[in-house]
Backbone as CSV, one residue per row, in Angstrom:
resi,resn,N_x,N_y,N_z,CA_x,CA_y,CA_z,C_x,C_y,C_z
1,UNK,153.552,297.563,12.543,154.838,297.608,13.191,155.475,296.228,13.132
2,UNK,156.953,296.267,12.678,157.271,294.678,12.523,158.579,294.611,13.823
3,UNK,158.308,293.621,14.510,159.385,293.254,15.476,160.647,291.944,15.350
4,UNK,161.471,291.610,15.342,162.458,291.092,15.086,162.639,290.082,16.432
5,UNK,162.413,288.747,16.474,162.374,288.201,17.728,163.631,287.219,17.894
6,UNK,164.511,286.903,18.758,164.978,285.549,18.533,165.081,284.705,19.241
7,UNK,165.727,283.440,19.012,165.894,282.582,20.373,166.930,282.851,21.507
8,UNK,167.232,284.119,21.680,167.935,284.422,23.188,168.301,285.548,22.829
9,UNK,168.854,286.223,24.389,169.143,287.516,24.708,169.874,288.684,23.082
10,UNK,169.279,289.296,23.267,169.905,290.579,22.123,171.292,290.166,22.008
11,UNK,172.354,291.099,20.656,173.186,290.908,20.740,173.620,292.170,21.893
12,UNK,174.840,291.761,22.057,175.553,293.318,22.990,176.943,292.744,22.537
13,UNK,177.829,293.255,23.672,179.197,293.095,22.793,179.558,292.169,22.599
14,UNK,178.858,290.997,22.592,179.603,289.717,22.127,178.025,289.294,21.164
15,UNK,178.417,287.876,20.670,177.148,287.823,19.926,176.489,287.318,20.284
16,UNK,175.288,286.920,20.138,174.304,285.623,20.908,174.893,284.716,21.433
17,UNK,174.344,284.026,21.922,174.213,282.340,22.529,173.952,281.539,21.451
18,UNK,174.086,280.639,20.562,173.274,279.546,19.993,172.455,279.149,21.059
19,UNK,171.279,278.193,21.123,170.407,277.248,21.731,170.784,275.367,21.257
20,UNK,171.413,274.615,22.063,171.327,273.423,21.543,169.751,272.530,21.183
21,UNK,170.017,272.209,20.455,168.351,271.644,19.866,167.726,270.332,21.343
22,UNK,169.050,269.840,21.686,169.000,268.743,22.342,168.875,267.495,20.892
23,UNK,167.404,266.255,21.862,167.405,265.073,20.769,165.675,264.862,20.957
24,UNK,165.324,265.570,21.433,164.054,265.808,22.174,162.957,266.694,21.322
25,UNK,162.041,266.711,21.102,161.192,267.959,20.843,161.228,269.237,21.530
26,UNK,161.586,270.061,20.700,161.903,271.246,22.062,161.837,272.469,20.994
27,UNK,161.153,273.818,21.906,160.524,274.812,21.102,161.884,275.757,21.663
28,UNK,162.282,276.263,20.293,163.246,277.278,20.355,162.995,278.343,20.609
29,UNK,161.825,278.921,20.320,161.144,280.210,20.055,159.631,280.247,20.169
30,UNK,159.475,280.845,21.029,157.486,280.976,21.407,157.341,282.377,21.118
31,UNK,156.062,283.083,20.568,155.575,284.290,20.316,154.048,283.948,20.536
32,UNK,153.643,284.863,21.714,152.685,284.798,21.888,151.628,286.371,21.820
33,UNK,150.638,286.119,20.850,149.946,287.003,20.339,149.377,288.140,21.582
34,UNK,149.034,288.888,21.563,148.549,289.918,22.603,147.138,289.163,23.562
35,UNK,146.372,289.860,23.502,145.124,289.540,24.017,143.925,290.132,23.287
36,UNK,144.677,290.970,22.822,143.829,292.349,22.128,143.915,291.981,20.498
37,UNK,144.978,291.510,20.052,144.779,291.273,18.571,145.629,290.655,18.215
38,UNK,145.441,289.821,16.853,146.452,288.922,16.480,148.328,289.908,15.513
39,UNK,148.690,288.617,15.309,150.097,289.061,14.830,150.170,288.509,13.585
40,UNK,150.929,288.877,12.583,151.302,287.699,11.527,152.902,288.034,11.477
41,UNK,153.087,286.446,10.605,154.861,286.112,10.639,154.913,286.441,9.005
42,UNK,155.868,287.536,8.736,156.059,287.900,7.926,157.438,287.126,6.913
43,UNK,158.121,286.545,8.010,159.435,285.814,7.649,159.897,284.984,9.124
44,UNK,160.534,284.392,8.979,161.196,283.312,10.050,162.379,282.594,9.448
45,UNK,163.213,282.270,10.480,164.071,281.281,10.088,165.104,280.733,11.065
46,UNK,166.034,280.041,10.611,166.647,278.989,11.195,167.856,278.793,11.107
47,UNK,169.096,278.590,11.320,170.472,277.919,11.405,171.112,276.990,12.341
48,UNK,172.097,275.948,11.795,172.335,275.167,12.896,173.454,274.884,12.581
49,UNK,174.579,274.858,13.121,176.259,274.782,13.332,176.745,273.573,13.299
50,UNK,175.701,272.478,13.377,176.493,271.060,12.670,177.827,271.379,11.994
51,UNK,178.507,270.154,11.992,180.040,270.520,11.219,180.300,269.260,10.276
52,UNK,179.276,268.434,10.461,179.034,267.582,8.977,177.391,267.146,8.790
53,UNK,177.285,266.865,7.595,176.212,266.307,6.799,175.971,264.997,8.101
54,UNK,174.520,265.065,8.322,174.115,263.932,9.527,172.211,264.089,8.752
55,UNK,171.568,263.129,9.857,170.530,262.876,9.664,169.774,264.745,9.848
56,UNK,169.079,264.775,8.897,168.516,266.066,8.874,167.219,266.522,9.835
57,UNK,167.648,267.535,10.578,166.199,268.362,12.023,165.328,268.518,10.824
58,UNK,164.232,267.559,12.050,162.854,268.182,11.840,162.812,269.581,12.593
59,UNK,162.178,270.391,11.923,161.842,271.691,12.355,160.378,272.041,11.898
60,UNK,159.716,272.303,12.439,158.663,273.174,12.176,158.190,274.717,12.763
61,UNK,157.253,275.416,12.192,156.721,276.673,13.002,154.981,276.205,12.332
62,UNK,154.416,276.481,14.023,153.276,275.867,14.420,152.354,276.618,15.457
63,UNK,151.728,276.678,15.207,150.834,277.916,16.180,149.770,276.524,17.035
64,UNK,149.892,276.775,18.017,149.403,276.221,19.903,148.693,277.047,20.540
65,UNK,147.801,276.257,21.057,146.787,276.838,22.000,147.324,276.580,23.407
66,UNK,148.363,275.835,23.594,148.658,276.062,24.762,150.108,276.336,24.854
67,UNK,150.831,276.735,26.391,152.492,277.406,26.206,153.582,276.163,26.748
68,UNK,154.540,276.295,26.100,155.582,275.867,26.739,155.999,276.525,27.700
69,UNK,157.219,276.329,28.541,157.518,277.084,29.346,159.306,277.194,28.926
70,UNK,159.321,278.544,29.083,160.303,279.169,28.400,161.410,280.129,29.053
71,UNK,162.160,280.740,28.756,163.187,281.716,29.401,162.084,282.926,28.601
72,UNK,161.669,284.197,29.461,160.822,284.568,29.032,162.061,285.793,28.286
73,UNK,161.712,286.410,27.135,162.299,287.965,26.459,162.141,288.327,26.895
74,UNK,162.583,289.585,26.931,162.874,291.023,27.781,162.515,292.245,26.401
75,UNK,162.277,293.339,26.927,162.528,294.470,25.904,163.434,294.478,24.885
76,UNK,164.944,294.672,25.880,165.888,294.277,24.805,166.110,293.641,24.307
77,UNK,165.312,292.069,24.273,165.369,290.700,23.069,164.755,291.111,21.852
78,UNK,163.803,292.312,21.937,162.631,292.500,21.236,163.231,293.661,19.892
79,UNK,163.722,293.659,18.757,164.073,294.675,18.475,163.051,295.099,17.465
80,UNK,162.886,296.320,17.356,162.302,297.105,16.278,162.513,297.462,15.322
81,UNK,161.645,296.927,14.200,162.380,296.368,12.436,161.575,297.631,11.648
82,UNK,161.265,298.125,12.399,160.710,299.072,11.013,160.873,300.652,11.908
83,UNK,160.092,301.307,10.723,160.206,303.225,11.288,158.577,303.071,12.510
84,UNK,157.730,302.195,12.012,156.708,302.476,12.531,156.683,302.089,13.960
85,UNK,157.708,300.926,14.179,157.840,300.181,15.599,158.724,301.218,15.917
86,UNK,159.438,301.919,16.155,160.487,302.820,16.664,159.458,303.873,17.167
87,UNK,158.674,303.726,16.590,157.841,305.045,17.072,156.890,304.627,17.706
88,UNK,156.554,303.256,18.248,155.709,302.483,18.821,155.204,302.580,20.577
89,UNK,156.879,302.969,21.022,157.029,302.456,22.185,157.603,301.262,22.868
90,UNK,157.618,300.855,23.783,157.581,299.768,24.372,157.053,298.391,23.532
91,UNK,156.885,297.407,22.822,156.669,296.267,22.772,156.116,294.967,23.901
92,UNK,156.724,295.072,24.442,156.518,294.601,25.909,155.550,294.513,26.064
93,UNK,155.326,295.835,27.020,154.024,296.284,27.385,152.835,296.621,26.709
94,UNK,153.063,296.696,25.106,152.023,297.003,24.426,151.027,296.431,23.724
95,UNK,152.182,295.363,22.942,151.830,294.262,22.198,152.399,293.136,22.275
96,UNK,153.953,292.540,22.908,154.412,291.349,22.774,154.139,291.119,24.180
97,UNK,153.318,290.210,24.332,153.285,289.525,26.216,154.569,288.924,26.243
98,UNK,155.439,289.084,27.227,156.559,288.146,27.798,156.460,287.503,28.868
99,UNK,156.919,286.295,29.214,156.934,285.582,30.428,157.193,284.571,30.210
100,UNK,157.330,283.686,31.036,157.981,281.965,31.178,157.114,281.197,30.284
101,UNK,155.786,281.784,30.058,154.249,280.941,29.823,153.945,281.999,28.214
102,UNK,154.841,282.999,27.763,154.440,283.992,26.858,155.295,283.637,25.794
103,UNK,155.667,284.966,25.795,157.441,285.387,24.955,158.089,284.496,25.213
104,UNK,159.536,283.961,24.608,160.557,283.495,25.060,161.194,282.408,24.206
105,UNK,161.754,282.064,24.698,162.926,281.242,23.887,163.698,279.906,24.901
106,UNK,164.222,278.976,24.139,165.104,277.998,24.682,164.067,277.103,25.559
107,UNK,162.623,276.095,25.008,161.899,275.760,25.938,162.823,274.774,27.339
108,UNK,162.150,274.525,28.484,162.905,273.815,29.931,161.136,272.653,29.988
109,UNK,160.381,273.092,28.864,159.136,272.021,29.272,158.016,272.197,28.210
110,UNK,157.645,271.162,27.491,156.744,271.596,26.072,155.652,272.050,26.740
111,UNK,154.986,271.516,27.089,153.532,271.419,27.994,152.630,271.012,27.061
112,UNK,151.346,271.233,26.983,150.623,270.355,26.438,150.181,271.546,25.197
113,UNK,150.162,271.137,23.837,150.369,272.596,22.752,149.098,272.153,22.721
114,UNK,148.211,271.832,23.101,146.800,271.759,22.422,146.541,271.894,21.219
115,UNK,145.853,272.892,20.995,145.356,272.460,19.063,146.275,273.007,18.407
116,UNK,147.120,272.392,17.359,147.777,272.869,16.895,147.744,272.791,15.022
117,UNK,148.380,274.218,14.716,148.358,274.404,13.209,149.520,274.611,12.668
118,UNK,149.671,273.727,11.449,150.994,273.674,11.300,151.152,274.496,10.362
119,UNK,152.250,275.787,10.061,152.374,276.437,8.886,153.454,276.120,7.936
120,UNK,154.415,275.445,8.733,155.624,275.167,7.757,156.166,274.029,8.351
121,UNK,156.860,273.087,7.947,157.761,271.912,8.095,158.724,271.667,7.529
122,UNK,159.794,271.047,7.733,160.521,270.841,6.810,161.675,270.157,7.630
123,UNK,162.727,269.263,6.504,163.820,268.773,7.185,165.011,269.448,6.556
124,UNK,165.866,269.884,7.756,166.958,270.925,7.413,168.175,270.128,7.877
125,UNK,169.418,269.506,7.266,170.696,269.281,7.348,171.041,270.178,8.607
126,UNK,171.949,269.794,9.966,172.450,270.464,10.757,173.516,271.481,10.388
127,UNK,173.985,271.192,9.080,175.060,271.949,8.587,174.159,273.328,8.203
128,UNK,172.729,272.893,8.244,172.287,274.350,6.926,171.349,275.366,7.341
129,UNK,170.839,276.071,7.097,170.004,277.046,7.202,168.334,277.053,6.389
130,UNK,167.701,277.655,7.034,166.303,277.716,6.302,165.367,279.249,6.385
131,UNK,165.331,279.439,5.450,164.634,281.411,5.489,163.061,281.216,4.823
132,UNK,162.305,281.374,5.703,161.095,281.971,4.807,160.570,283.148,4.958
133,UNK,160.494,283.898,4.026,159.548,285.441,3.969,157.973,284.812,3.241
134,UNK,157.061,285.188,3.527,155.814,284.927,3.400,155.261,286.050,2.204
135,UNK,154.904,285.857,1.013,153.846,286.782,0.296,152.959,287.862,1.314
136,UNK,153.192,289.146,0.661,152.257,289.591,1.626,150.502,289.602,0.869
137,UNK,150.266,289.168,2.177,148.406,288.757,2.125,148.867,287.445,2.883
138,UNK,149.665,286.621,2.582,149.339,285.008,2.799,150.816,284.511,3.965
139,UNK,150.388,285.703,4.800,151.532,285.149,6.067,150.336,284.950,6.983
140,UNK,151.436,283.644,7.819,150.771,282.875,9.231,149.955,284.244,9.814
141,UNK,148.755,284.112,10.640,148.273,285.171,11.425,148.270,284.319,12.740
142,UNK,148.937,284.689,13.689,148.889,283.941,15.636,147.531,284.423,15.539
143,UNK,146.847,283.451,16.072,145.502,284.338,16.534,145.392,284.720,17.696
144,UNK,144.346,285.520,18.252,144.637,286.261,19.904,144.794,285.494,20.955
145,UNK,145.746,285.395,21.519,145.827,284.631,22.864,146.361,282.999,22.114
146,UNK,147.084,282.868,20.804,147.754,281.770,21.063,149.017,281.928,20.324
147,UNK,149.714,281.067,20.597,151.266,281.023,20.418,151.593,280.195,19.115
148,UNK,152.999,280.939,18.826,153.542,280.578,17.470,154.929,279.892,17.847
149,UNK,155.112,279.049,17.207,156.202,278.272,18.490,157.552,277.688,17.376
150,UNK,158.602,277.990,17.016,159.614,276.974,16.667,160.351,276.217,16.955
151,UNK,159.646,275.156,17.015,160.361,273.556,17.069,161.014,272.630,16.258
152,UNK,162.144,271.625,17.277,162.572,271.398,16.444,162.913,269.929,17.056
153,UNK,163.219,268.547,16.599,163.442,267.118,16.417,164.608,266.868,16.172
154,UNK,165.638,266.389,17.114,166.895,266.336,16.198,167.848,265.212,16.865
155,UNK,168.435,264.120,15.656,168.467,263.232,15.904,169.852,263.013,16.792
156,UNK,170.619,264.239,16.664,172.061,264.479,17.570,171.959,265.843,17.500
157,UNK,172.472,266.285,18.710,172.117,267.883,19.278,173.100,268.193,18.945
158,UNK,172.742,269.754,18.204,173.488,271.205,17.450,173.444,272.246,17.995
159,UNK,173.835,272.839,18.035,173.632,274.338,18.173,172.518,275.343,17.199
160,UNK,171.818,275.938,17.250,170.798,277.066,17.051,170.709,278.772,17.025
161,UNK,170.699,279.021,16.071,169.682,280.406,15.972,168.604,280.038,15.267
162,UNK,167.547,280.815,15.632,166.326,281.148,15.424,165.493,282.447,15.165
163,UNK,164.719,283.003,14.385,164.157,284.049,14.998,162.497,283.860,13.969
164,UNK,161.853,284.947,14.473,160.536,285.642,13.764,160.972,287.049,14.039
165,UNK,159.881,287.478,12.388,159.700,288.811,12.304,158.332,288.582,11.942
166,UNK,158.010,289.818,13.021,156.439,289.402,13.823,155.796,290.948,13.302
167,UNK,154.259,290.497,12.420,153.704,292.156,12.463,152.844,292.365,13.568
168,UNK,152.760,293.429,14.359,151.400,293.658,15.211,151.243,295.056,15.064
């Protein structure tokens, strides 16, 4: 089942929120694996609304043993990307943990990421965008009980979207 995550509330009749990066280290997007079994990131990515060429965000996606603390998702943040998740149920409750310390988006506090693995890095122009889809066999796997986190370094604060598309 593949789920569609992002850094804030679903769309509804207007469109998202961006997230400002700030100038700080700060996790846009946390996904935290079940308890019961891991997840893999099938694709992820990034945009940022800069309006000229400036020093280019560090960004990474990095899997942590420990949580930031976050605006936690809701159901409706959570959308369902395939036929098999539609027929899944709930997310929530089944397979995506949500909470301040789980799910969520827009970090208010890194906390301490403990061991961390880095899967991707890169420096992205505020003007630009960054997409990765992963080979299948050779996407990130969250392992159980730790978090997949997108962060980002930025040397003058932008505006943000973010998301993962998460298998469980």
């Amino acid at each position: 089942m593949l789920y569609f995550i992002q850094n804030g509330a679903a769309a509804g009749a207007a469109a998202p929120v961006a997230v400002t990066t700030g100038t700080a280290i700060k996790t846009m997007l946390q996904v935290l694996a079940s308890t019961t079994a891991p997840a893999k990131i099938v694709e992820w990515g990034i945009s940022f609304d800069g309006s000229a060429a400036a020093t280019p965000i560090k960004v990474e996606l990095v899997e942590t043993s420990g949580a930031a603390t976050v605006t936690a998702s809701a159901t409706a943040d959570i959308t369902k990307f395939d036929g098999a998740a539609l027929a899944g149920g709930d997310p929530v409750t089944n397979l995506i943990p949500v909470g301040t310390t789980s799910t969520g988006y827009t970090a208010s506090g890194e906390g301490t990421p403990g061991t961390c693995r880095e899967w991707d890095l890169q420096y992205i122009a505020p003007t630009n965008q960054y997409v990765k889809q992963y080979p299948l066999g050779r996407e990130p796997v969250i392992q159980v009980g730790k978090f997949a986190r997108i962060r980002v370094t930025a040397a003058a604060a932008v505006n943000a979207y973010c998301y993962m598309i998460v298998e469980v």
